[in-house]
N, CA, C and O atoms as a printed pandas DataFrame, in Angstrom:
     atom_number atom_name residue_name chain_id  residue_number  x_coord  y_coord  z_coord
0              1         N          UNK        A               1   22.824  141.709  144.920
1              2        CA          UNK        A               1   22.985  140.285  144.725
2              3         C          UNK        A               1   24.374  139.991  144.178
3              4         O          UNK        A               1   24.899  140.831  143.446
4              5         N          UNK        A               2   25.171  138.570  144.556
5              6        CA          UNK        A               2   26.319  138.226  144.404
6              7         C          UNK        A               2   27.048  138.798  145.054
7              8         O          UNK        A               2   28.153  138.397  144.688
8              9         N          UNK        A               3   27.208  139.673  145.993
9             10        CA          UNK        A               3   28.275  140.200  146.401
10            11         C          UNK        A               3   29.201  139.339  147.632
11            12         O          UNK        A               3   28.582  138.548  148.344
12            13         N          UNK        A               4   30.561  139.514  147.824
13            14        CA          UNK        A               4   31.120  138.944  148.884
14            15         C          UNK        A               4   30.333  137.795  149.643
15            16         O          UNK        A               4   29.431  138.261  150.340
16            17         N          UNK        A               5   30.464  136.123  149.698
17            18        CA          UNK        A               5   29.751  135.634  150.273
18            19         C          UNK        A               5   28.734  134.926  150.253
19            20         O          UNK        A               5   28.334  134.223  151.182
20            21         N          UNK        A               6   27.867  135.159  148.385
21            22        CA          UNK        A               6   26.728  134.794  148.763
22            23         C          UNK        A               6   27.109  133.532  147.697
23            24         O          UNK        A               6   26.184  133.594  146.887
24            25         N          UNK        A               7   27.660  132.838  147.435
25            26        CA          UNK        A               7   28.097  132.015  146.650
26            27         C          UNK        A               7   27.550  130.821  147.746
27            28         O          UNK        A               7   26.973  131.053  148.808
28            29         N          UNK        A               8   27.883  129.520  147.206
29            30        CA          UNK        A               8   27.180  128.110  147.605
30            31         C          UNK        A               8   28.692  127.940  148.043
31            32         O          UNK        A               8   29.649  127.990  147.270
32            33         N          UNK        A               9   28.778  127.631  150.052
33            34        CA          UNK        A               9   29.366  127.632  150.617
34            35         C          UNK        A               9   29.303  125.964  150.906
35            36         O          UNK        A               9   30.414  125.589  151.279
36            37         N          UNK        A              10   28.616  125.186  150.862
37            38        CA          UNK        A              10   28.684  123.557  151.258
38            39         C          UNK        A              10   29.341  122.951  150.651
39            40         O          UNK        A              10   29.997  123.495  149.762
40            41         N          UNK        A              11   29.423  121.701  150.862
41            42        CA          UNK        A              11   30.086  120.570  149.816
42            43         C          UNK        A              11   29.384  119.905  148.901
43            44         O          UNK        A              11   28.321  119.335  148.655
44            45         N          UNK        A              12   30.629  120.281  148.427
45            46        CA          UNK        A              12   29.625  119.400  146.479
46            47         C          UNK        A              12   30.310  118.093  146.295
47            48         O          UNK        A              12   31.419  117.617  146.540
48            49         N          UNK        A              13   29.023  117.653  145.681
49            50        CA          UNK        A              13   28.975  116.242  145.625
50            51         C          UNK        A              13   29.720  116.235  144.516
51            52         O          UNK        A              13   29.665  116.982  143.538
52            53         N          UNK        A              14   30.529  115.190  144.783
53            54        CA          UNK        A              14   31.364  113.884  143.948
54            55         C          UNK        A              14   30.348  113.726  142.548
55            56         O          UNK        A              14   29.193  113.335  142.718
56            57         N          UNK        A              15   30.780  114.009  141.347
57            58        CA          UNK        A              15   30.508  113.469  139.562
58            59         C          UNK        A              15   30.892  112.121  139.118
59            60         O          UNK        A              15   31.966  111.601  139.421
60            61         N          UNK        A              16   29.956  111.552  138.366
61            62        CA          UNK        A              16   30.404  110.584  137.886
62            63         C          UNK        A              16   31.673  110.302  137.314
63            64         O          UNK        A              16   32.301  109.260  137.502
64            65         N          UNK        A              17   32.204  111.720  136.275
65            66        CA          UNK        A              17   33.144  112.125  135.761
66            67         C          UNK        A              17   34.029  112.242  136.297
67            68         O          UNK        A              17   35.150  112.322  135.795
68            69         N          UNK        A              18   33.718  112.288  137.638
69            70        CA          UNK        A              18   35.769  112.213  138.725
70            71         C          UNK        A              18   35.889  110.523  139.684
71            72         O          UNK        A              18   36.635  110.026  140.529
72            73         N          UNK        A              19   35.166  110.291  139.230
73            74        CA          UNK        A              19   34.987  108.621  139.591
74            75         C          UNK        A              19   36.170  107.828  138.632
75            76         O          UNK        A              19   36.509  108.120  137.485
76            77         N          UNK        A              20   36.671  106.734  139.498
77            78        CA          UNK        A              20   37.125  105.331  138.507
78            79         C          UNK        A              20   36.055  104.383  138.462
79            80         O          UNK        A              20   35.289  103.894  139.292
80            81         N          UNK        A              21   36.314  104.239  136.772
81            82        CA          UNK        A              21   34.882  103.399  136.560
82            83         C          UNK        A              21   35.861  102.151  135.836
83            84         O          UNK        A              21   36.968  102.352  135.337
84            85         N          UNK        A              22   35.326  101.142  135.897
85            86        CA          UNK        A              22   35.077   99.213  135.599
86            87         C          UNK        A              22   34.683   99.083  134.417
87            88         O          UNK        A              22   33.659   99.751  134.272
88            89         N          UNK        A              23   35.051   98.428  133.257
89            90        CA          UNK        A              23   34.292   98.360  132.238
90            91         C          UNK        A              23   33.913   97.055  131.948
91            92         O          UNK        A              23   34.947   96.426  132.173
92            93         N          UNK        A              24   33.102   96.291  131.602
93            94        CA          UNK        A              24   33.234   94.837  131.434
94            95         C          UNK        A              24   34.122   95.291  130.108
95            96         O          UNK        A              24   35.148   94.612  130.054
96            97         N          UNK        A              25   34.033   96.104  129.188
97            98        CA          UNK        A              25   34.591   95.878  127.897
98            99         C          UNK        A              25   36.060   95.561  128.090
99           100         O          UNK        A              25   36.512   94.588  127.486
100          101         N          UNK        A              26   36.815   96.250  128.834
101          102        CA          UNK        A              26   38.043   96.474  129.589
102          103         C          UNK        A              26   38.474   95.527  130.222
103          104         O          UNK        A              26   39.683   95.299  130.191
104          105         N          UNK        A              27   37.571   94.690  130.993
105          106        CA          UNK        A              27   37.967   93.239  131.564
106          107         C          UNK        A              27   37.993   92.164  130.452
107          108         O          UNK        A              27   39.012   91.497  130.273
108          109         N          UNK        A              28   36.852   91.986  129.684
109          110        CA          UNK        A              28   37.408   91.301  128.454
110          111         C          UNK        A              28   38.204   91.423  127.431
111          112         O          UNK        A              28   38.461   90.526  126.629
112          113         N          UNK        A              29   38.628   92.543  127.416
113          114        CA          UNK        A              29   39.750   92.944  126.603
114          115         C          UNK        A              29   41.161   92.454  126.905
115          116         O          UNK        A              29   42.147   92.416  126.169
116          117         N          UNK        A              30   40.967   91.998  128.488
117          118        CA          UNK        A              30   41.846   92.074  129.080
118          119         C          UNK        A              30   42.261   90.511  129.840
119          120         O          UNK        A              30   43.119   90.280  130.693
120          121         N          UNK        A              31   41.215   89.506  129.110
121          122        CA          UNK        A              31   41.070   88.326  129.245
122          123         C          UNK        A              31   40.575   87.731  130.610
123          124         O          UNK        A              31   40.587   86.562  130.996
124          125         N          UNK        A              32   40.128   88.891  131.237
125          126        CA          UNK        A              32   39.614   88.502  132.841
126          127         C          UNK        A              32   38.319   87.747  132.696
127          128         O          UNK        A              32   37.989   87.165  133.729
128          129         N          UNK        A              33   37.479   87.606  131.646
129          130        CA          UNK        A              33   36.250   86.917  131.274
130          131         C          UNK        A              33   36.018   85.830  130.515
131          132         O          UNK        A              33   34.878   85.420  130.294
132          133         N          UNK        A              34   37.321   85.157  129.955
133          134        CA          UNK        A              34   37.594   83.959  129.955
134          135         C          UNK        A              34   37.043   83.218  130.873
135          136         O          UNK        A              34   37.072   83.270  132.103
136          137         N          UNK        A              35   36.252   82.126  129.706
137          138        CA          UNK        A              35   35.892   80.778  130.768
138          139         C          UNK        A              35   36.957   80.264  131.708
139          140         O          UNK        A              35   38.085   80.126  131.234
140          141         N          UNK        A              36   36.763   79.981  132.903
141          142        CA          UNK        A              36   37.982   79.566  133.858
142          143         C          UNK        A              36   37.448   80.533  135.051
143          144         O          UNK        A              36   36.515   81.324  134.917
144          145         N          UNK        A              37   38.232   80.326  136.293
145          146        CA          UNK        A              37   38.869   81.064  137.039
146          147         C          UNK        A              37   39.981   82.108  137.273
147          148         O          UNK        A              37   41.011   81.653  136.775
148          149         N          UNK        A              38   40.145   83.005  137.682
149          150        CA          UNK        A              38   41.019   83.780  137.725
150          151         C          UNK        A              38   41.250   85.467  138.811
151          152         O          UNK        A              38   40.338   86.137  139.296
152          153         N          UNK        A              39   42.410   85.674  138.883
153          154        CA          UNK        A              39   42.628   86.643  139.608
154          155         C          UNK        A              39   43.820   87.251  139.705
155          156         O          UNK        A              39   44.955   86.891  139.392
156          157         N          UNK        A              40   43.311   88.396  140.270
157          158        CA          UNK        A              40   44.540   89.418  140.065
158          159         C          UNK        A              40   44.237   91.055  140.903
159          160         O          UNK        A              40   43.491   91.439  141.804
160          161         N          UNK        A              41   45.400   91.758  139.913
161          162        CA          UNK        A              41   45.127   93.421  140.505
162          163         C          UNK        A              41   44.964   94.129  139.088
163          164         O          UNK        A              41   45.637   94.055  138.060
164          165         N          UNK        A              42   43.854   94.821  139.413
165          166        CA          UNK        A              42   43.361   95.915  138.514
166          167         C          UNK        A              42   43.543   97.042  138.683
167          168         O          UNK        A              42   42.912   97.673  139.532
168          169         N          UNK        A              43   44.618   97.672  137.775
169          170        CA          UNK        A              43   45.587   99.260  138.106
170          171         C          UNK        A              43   44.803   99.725  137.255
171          172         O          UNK        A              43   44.379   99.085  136.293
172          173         N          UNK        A              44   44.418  101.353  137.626
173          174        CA          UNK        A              44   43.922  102.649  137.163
174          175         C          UNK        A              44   45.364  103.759  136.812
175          176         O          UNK        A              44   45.621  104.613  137.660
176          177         N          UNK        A              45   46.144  103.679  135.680
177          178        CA          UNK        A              45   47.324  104.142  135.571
178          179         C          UNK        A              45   48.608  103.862  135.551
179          180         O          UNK        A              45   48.764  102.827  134.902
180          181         N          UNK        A              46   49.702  104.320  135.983
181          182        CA          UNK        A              46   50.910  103.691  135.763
182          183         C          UNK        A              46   51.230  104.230  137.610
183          184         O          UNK        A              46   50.444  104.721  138.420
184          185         N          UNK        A              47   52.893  103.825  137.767
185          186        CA          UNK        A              47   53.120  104.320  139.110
186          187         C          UNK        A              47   52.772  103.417  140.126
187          188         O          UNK        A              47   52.122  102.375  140.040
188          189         N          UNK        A              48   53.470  104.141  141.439
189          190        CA          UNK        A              48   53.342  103.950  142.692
190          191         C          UNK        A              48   51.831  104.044  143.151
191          192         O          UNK        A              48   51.108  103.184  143.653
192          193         N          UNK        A              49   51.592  105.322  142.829
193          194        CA          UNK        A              49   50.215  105.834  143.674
194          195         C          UNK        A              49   49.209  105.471  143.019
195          196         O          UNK        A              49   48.150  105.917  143.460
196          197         N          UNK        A              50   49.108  104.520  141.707
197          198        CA          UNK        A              50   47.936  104.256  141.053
198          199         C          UNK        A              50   46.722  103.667  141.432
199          200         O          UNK        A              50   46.752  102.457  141.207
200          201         N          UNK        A              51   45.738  104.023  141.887
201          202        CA          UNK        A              51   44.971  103.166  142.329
202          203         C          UNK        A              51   44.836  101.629  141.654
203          204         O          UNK        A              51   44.901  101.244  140.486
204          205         N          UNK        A              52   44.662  101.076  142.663
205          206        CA          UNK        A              52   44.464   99.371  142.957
206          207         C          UNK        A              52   43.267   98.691  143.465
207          208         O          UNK        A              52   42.818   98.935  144.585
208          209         N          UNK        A              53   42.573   97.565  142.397
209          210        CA          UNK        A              53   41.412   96.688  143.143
210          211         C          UNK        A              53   41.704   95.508  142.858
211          212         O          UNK        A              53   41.875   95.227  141.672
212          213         N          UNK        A              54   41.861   94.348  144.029
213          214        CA          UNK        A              54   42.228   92.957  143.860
214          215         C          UNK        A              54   40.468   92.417  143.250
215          216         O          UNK        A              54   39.424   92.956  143.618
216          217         N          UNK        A              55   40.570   91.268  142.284
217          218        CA          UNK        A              55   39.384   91.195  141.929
218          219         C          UNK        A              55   39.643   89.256  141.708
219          220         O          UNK        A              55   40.674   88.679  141.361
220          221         N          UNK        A              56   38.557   88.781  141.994
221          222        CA          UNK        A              56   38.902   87.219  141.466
222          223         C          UNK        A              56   37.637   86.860  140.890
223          224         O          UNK        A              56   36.632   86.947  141.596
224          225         N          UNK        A              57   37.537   86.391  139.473
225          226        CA          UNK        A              57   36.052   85.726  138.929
226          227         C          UNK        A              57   36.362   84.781  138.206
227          228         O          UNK        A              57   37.395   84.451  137.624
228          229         N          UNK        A              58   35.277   84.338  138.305
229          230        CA          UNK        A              58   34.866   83.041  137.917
230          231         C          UNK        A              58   33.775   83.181  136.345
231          232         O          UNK        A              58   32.737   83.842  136.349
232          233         N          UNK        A              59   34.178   82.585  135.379
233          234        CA          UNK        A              59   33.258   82.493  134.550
234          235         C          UNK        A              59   33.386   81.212  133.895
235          236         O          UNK        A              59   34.327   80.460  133.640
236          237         N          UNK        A              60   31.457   81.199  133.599
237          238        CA          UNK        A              60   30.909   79.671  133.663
238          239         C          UNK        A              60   30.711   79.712  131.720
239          240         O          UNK        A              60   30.759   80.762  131.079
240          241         N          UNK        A              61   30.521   78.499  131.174
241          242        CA          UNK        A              61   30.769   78.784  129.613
242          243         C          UNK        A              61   29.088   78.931  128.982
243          244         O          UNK        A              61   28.662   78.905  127.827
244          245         N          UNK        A              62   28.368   79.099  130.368
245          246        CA          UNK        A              62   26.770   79.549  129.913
246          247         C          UNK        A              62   26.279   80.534  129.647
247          248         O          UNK        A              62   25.247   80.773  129.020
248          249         N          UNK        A              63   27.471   81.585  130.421
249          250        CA          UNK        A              63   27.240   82.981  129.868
250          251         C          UNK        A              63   27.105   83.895  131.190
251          252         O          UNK        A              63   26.944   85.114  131.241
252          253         N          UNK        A              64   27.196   83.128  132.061
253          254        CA          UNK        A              64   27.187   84.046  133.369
254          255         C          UNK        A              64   28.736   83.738  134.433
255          256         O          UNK        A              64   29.315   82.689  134.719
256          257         N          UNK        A              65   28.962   84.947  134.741
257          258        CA          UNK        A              65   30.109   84.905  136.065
258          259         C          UNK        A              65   30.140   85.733  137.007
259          260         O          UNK        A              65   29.624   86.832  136.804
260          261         N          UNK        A              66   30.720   85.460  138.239
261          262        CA          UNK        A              66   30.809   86.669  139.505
262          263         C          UNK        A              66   32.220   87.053  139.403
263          264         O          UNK        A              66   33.178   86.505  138.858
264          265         N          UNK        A              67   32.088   88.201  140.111
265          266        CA          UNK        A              67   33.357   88.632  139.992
266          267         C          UNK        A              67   33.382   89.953  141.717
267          268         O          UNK        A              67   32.628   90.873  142.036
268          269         N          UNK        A              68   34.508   89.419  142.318
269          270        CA          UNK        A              68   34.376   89.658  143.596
270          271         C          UNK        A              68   35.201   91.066  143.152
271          272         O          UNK        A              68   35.958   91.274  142.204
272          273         N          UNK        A              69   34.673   92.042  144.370
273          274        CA          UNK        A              69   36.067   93.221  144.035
274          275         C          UNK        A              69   36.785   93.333  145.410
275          276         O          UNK        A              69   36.042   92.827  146.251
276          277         N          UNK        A              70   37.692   93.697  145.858
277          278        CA          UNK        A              70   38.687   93.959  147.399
278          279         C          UNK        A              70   38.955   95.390  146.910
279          280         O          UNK        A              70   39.352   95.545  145.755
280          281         N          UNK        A              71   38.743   96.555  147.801
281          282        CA          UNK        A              71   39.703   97.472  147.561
282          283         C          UNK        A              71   39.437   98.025  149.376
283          284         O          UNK        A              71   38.605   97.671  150.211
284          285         N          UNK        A              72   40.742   99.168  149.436
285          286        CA          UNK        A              72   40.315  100.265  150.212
286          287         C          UNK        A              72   40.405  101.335  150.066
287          288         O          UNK        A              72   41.204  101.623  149.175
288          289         N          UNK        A              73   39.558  102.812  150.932
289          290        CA          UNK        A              73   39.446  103.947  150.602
290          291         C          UNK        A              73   39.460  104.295  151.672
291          292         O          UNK        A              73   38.729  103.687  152.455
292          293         N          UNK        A              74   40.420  105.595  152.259
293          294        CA          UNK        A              74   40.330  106.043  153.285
294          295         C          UNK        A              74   40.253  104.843  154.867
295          296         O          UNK        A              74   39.710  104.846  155.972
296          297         N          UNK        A              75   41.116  104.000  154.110
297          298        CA          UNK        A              75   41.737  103.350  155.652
298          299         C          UNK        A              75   40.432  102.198  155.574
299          300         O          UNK        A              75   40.632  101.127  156.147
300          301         N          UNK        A              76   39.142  102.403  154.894
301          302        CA          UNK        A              76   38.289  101.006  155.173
302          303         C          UNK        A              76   38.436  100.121  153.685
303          304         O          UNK        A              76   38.730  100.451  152.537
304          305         N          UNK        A              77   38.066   98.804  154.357
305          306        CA          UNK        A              77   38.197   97.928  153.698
306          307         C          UNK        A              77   37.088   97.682  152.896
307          308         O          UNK        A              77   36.316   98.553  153.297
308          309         N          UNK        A              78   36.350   96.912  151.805
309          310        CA          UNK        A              78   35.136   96.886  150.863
310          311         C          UNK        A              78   35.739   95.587  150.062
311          312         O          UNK        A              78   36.830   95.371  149.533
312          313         N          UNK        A              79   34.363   94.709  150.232
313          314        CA          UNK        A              79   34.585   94.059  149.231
314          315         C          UNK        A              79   33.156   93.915  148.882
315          316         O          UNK        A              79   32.347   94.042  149.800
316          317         N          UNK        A              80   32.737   93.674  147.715
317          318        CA          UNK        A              80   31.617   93.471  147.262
318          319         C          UNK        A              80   31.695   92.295  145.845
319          320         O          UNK        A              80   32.646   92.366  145.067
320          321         N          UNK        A              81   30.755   91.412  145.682
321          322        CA          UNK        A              81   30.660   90.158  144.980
322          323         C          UNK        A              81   29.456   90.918  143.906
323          324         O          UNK        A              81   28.579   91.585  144.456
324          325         N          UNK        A              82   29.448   90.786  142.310
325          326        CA          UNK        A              82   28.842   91.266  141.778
326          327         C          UNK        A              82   28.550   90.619  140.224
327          328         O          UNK        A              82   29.375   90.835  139.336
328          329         N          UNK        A              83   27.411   89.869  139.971
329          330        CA          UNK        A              83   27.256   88.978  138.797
330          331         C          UNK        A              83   27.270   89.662  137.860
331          332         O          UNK        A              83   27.149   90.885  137.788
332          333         N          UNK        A              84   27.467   88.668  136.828
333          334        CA          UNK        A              84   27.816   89.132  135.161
334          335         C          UNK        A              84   27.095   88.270  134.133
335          336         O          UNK        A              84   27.436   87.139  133.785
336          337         N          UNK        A              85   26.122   88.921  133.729
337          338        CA          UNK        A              85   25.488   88.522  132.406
338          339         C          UNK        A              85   26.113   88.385  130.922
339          340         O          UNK        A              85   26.928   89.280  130.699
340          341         N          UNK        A              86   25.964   87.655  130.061
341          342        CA          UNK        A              86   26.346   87.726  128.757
342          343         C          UNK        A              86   25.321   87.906  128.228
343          344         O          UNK        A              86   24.311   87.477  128.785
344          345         N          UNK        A              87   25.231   88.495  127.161
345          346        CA          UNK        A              87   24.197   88.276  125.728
346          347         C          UNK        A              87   25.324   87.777  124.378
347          348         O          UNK        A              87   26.494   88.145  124.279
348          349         N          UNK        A              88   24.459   86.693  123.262
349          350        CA          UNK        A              88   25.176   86.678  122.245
350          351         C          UNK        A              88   24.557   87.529  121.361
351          352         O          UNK        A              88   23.399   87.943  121.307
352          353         N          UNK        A              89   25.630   87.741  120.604
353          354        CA          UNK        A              89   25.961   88.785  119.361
354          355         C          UNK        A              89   25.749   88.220  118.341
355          356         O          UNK        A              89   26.294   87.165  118.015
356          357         N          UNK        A              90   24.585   89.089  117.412
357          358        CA          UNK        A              90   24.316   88.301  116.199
358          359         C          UNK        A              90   25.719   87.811  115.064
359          360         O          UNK        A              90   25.714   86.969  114.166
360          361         N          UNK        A              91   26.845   88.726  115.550
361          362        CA          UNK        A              91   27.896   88.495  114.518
362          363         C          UNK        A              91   29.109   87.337  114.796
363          364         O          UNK        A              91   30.111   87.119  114.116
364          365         N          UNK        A              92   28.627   86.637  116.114
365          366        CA          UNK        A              92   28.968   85.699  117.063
366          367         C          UNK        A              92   29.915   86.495  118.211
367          368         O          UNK        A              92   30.070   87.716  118.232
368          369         N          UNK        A              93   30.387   85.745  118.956
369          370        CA          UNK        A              93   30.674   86.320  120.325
370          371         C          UNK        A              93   29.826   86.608  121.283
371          372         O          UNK        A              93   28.616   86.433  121.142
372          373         N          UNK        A              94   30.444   87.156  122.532
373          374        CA          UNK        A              94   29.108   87.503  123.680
374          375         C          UNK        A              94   29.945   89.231  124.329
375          376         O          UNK        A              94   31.021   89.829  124.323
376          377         N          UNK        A              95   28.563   89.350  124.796
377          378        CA          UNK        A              95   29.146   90.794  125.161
378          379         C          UNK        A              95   28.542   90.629  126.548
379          380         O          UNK        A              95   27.412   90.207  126.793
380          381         N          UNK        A              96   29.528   91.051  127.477
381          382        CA          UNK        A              96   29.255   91.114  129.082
382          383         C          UNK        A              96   28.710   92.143  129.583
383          384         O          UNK        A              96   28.990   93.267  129.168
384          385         N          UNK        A              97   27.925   91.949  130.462
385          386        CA          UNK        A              97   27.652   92.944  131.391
386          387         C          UNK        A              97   27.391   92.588  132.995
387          388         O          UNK        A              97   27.091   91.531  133.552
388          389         N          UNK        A              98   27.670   94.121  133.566
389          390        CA          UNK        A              98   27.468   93.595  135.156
390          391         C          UNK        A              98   25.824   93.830  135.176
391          392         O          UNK        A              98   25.155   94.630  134.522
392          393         N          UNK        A              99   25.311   92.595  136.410
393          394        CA          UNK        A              99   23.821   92.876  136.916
394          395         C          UNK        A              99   23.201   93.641  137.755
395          396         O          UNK        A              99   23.712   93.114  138.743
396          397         N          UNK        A             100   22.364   94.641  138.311
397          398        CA          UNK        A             100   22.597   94.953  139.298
398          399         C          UNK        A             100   21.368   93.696  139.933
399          400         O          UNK        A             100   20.564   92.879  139.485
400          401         N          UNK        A             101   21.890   94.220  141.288
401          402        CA          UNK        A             101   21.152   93.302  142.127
402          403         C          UNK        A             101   19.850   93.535  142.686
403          404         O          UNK        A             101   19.048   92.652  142.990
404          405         N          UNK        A             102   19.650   95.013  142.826
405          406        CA          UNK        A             102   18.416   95.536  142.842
406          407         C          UNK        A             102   17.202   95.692  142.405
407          408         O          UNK        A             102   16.206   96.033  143.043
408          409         N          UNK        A             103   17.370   95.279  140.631
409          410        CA          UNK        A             103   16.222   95.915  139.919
410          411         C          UNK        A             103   16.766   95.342  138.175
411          412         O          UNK        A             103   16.332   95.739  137.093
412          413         N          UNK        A             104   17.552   94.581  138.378
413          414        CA          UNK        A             104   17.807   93.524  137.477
414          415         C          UNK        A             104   17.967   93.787  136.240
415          416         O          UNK        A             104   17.554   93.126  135.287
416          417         N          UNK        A             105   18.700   94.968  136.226
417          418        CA          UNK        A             105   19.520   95.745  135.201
418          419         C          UNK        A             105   20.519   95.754  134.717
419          420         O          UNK        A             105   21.385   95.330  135.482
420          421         N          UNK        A             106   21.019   96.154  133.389
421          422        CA          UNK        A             106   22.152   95.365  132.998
422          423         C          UNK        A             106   22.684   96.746  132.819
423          424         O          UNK        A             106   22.143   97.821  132.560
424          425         N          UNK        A             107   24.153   96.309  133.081
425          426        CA          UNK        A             107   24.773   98.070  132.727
426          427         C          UNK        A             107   26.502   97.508  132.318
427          428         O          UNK        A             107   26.994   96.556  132.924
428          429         N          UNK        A             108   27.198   98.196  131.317
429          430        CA          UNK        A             108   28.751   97.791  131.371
430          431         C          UNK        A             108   29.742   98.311  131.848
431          432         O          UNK        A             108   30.930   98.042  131.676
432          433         N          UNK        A             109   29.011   99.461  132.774
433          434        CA          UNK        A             109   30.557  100.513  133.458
434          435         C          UNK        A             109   29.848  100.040  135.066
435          436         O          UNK        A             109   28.661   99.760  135.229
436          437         N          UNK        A             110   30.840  100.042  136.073
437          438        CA          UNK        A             110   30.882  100.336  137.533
438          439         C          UNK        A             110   31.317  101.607  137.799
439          440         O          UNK        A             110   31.406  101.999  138.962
């Protein structure tokens, strides 16, 4: 056993951990969750080659907003539209999160 070969020859799946992930914390930090409209580009790094997602949202002063994403990977295009919940904070403020659409879960990383 182990010799020459017998190792796991397929492809391994992609980790969460080598993913770029979204934070709502990161977008509000970053004033993208300001009541209003707004838009822009969201860089992962510094540089030329940094990855890039055009994003435009909207937030309403009730506590909910969408927030569209544009990117591409490998030559295709993606855009996906994706709501945003608030909860308030007993110490005041609100803390965001994205919804999913499936099963109506609240989560703060993409």
């Amino acid at each position: 056993m182990g010799g020459p070969g017998s190792g796991f020859t397929g492809v391994k799946k992609l980790t969460v951990e080598a993913c770029l992930t979204l934070s709502t914390a990161d977008l509000a930090s970053y004033g993208v969750l300001d009541p209003g409209c707004r838009s822009g580009v969201w860089r992962w790094g510094e540089g030329q080659g940094a990855p890039t997602m055009e994003y435009e949202c909207s937030v309403h002063r009730a506590g909910y907003a969408y927030l569209t994403l544009r990117y591409s990977t490998q030559g295709e295009n993606h855009s996906y539209a994706v709501s945003l919940v608030s909860t308030v904070l007993p110490v005041g403020g609100r803390r965001w999160w994205f919804k999913c659409p499936l099963n109506d879960v609240r989560v703060a990383n993409l």
